[in-house]
Rosetta silent file (secondary structure, phi, psi, omega in degrees, C-alpha in Angstrom):
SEQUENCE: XXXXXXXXXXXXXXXXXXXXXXXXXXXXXXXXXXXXXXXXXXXXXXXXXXXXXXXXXXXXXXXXXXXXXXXXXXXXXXXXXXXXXXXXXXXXXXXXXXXXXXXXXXXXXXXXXXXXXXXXXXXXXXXXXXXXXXXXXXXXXXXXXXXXXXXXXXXXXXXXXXXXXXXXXXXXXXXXXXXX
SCORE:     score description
SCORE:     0.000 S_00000001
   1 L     0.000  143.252 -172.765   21.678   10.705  -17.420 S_00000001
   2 L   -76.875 -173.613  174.239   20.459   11.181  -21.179 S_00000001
   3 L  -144.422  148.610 -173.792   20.371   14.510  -22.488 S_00000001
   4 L   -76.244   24.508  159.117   17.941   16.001  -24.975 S_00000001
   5 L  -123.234   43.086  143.856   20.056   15.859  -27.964 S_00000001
   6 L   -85.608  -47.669 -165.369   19.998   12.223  -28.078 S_00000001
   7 L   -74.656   -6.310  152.149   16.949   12.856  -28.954 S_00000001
   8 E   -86.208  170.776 -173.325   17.756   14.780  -32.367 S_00000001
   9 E  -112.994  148.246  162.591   17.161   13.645  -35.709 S_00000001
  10 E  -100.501  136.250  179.275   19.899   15.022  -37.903 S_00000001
  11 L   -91.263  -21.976 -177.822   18.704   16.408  -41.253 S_00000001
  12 L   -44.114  152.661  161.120   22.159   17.619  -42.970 S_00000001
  13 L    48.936  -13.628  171.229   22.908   15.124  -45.702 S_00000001
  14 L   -48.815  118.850  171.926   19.637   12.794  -45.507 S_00000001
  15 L   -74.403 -173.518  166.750   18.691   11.340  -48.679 S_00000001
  16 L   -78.095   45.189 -148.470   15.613   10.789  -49.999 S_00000001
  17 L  -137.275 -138.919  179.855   14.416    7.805  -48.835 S_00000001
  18 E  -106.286  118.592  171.586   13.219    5.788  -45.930 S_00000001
  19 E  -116.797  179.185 -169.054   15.245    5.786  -42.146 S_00000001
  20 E  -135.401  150.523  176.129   14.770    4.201  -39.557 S_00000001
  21 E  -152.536  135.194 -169.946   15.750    5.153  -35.452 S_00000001
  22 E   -96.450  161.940  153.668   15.270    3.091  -32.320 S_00000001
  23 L  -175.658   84.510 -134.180   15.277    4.691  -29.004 S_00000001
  24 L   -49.452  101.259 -149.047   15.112    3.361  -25.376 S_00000001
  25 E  -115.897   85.292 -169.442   12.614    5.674  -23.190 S_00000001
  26 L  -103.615 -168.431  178.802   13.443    5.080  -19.380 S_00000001
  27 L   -63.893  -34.302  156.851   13.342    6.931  -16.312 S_00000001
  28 L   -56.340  -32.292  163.214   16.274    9.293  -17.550 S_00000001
  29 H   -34.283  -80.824 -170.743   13.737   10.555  -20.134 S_00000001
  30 H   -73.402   13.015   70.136   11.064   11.610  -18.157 S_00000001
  31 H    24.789  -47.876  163.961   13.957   13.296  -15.907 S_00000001
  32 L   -57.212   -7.321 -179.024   13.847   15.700  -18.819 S_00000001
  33 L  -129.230  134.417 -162.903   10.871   17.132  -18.183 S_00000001
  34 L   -99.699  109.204  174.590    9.367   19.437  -15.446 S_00000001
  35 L  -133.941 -148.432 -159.253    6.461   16.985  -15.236 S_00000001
  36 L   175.407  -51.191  169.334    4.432   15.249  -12.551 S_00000001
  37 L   -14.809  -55.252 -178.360    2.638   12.858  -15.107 S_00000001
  38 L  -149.142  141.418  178.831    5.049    9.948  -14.833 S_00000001
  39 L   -87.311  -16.795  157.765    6.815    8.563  -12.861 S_00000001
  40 E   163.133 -165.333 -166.247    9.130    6.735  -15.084 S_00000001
  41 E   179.242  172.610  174.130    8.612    3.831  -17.611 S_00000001
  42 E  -143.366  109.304 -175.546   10.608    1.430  -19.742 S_00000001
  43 E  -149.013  145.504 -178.832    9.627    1.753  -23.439 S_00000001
  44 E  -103.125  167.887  168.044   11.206    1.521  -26.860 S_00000001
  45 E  -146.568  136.391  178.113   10.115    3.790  -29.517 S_00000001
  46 E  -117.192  145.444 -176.939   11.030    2.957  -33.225 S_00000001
  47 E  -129.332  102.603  144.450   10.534    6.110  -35.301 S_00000001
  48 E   -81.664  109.805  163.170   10.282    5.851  -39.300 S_00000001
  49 E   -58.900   57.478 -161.102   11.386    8.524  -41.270 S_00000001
  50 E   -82.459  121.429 -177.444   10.080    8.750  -45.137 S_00000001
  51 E   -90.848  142.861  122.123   12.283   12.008  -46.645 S_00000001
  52 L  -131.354 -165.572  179.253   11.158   13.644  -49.565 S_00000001
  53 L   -57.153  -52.414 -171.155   12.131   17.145  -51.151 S_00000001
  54 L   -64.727  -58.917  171.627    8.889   18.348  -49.411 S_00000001
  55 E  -154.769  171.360 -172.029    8.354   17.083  -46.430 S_00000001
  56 E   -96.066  146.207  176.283    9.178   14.837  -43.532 S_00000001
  57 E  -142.685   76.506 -160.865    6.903   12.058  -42.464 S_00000001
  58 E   -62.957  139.530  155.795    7.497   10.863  -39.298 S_00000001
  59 E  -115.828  137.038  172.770    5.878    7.736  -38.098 S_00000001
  60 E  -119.165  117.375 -136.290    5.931    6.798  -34.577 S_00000001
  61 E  -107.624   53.743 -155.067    6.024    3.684  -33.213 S_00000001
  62 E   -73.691  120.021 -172.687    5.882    3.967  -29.087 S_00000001
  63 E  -137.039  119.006 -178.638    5.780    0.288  -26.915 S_00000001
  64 E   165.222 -163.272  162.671    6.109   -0.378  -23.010 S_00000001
  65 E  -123.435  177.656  177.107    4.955    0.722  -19.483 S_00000001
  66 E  -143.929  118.856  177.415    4.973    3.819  -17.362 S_00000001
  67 E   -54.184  126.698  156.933    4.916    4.428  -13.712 S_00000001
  68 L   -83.987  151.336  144.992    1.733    5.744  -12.753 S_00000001
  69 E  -131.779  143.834 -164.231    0.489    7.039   -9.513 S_00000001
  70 L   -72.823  153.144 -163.923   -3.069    5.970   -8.720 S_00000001
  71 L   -89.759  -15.236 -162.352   -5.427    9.119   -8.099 S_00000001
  72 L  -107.598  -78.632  177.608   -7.600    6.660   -5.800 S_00000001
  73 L   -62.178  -67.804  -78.925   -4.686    4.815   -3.517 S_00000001
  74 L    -1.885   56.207  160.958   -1.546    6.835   -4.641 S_00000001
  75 L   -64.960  153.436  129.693   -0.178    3.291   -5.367 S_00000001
  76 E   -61.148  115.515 -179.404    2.475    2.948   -8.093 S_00000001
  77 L  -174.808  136.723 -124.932    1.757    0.829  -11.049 S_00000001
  78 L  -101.864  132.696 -159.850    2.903    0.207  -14.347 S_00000001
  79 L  -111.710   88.873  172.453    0.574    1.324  -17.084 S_00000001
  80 L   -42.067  117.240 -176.549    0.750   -0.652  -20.485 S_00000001
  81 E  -139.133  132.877 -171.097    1.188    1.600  -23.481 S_00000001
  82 E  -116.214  123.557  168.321    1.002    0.814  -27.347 S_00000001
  83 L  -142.519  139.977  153.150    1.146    4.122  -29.413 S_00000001
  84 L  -148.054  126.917  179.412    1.392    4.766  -33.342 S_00000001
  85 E  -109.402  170.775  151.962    1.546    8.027  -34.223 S_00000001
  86 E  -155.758  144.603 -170.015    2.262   10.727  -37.200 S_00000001
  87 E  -140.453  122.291 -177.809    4.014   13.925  -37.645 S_00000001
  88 E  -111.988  130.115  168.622    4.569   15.332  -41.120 S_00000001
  89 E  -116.122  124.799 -179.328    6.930   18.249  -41.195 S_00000001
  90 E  -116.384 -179.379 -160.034    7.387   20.662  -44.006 S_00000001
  91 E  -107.261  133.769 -176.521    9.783   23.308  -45.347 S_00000001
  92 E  -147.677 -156.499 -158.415    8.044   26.585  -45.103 S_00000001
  93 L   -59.546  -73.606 -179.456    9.394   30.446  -43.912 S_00000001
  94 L  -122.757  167.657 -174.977    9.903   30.214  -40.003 S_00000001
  95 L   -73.424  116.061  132.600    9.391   27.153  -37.587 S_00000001
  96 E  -144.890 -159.666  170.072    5.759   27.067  -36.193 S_00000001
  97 E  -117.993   97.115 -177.670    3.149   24.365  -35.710 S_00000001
  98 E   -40.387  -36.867 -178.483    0.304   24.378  -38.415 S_00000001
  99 E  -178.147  179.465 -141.160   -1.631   21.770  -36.507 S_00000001
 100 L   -89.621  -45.640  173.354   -1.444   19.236  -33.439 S_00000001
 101 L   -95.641   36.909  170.268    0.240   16.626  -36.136 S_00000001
 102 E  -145.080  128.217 -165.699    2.128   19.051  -38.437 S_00000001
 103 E  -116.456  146.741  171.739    4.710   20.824  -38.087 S_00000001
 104 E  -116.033  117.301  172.175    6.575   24.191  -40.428 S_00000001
 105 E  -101.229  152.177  151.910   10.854   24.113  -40.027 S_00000001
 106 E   -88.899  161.560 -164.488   12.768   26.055  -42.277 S_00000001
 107 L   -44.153  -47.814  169.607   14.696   24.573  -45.024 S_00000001
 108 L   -74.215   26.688 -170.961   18.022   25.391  -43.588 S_00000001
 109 L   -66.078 -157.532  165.614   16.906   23.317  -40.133 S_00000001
 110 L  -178.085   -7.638  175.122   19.931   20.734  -39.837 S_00000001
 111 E  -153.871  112.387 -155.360   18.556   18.868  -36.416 S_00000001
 112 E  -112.455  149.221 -176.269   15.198   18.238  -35.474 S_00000001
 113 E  -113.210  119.760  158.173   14.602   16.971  -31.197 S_00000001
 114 L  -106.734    2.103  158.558   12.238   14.920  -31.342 S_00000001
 115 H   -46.387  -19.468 -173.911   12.073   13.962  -27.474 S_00000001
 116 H   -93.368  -18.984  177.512    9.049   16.697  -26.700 S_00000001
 117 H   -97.394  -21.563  155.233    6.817   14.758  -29.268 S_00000001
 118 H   -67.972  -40.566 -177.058    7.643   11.118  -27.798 S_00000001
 119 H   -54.217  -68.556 -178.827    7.046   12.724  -24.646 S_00000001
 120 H   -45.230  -50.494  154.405    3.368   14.204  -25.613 S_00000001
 121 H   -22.486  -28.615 -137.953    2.754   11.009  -27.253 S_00000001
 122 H  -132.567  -58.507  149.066    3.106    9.269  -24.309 S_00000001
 123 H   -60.544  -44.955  171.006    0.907   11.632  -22.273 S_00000001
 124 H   -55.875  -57.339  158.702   -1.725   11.420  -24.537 S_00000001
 125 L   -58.711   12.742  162.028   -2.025    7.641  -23.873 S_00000001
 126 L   -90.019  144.932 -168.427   -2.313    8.075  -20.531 S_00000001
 127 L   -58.792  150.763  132.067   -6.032    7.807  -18.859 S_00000001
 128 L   -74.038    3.159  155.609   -7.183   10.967  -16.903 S_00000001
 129 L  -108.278   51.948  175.699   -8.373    8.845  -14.391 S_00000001
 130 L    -3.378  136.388  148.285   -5.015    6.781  -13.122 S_00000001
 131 L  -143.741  157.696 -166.618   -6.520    4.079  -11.602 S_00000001
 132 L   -94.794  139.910 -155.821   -4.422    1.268  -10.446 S_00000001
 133 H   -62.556  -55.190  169.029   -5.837   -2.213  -12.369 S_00000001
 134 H   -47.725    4.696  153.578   -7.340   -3.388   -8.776 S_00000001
 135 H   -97.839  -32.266 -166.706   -9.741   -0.398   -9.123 S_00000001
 136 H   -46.303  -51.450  168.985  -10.679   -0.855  -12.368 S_00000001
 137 H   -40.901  -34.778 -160.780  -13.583   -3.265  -11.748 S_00000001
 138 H  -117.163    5.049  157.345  -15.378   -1.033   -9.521 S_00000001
 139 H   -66.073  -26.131 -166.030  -14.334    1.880  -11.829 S_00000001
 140 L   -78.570   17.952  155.118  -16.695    0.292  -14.400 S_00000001
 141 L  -120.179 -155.458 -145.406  -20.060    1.127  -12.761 S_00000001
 142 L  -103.687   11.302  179.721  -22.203    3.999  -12.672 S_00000001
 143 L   -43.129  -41.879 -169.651  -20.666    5.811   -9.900 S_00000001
 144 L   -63.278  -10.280 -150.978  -20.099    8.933  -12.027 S_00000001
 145 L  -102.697  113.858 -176.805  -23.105    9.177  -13.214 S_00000001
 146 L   -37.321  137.266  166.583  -25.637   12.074  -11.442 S_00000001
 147 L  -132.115   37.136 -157.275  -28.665   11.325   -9.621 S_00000001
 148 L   -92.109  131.767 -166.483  -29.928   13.950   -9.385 S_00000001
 149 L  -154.184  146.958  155.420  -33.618   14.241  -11.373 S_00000001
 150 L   -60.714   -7.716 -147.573  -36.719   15.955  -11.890 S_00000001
 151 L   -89.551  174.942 -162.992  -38.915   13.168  -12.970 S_00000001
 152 L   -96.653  153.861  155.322  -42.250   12.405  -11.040 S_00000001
 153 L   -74.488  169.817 -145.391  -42.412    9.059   -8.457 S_00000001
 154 L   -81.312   -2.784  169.086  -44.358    6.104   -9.445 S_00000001
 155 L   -94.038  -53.529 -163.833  -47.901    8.099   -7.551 S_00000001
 156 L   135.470    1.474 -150.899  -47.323   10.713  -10.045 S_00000001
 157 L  -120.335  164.533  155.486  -46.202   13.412   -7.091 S_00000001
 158 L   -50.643  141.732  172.148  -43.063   14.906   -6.164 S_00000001
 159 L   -49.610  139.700  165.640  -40.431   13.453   -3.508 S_00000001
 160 L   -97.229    8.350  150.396  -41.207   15.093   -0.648 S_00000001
 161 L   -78.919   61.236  142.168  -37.502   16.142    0.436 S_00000001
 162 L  -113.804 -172.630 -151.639  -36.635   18.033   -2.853 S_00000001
 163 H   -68.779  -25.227  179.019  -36.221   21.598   -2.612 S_00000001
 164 H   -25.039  -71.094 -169.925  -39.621   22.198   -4.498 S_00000001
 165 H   -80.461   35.318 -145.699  -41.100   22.044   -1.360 S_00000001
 166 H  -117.573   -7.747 -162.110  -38.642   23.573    1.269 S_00000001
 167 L    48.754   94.390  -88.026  -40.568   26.965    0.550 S_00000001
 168 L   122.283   79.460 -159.542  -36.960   28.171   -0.373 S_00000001
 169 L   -94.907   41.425  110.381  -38.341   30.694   -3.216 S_00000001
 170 L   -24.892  -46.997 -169.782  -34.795   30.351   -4.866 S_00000001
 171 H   -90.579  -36.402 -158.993  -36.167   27.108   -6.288 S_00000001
 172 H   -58.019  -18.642 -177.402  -39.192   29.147   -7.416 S_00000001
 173 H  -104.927  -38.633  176.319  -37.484   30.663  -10.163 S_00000001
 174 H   -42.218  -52.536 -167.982  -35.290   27.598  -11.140 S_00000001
 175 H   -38.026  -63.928 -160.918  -39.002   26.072  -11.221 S_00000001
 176 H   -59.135  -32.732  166.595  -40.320   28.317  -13.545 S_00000001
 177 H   -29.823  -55.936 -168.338  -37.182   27.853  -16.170 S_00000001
 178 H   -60.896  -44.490  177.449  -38.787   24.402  -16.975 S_00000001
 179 H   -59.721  -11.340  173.413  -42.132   25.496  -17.699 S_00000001
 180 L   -99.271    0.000    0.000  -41.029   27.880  -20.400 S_00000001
């Protein structure tokens, strides 16, 4: 099983220049994490590294699949994922995060983990609606979409089941919103 300091970058000694770091993102990964998300995956990630005096400029370069489980069947199925990302990190006081891609370390940092930002990376290309690819077709109509409406039928009159007419004087005030 990996451990999350595979997953550092060491900063001692780094010159100023460009690196480069591969790193194989399997089922021991996502093992690392009290998740629920995934179920496991096979993905490489190449991460470029541009140093200067200032800051760090990570680029990330995430490629594979990921076990899913579908929200409709709770089928298992592997979920194509292409990610390029960036995270620039700079030398400030104390360690916080500045913004969703930027990060503040202090100067005297010496190992940065970068396993919690492949992970979020990785969740972030995932759908919020899992659907297993043999749903997808019939995800792609108009189920979602409300049908519920106010508008008059083709006489000009109300339906006669909505609540307008149910004497239900609950609707009476709803009514009146619209008219104002």
């Amino acid at each position: 099983m990996k451990k999350i300091n595979e997953y550092d970058v060491n900063l001692v000694n780094l010159k100023d220049k460009i690196h480069e770091y591969d790193f194989d993102i399997n089922d021991d990964f996502f093992a690392l994490f009290e998740q629920n998300l995934v179920n496991g995956g096979s993905l490489k990630a190449h991460v470029v590294l541009d140093k200067s005096s200032l800051l760090l400029n990570f680029e990330f370069f995430i490629k594979g699949t990921v076990n899913l489980t579908c929200d409709r069947s709770l089928e298992y199925f592997d979920y194509p994922v292409d990610i390029k990302e960036n995270l620039l990190v700079k030398y400030g006081d104390q360690e916080m995060e500045l913004d969703e891609n930027v990060l503040q370390i202090p100067q005297n940092t010496q190992n940065l983990n970068i396993a919690q930002h492949l992970f979020d990376y990785i969740g972030l290309a995932i759908p919020m609606k899992k659907l297993h690819p043999r749903f997808e077709v019939d995800d792609n109509t108009d189920d979602d979409i409300l049908i519920y409406s106010t508008a008059k039928n083709s006489v000009g009159e109300d339906d006669e089941n909505t609540p307008e007419e149910s004497g239900d004087s609950r609707w009476d005030i709803l009514r009146n919103l619209n008219k104002n």
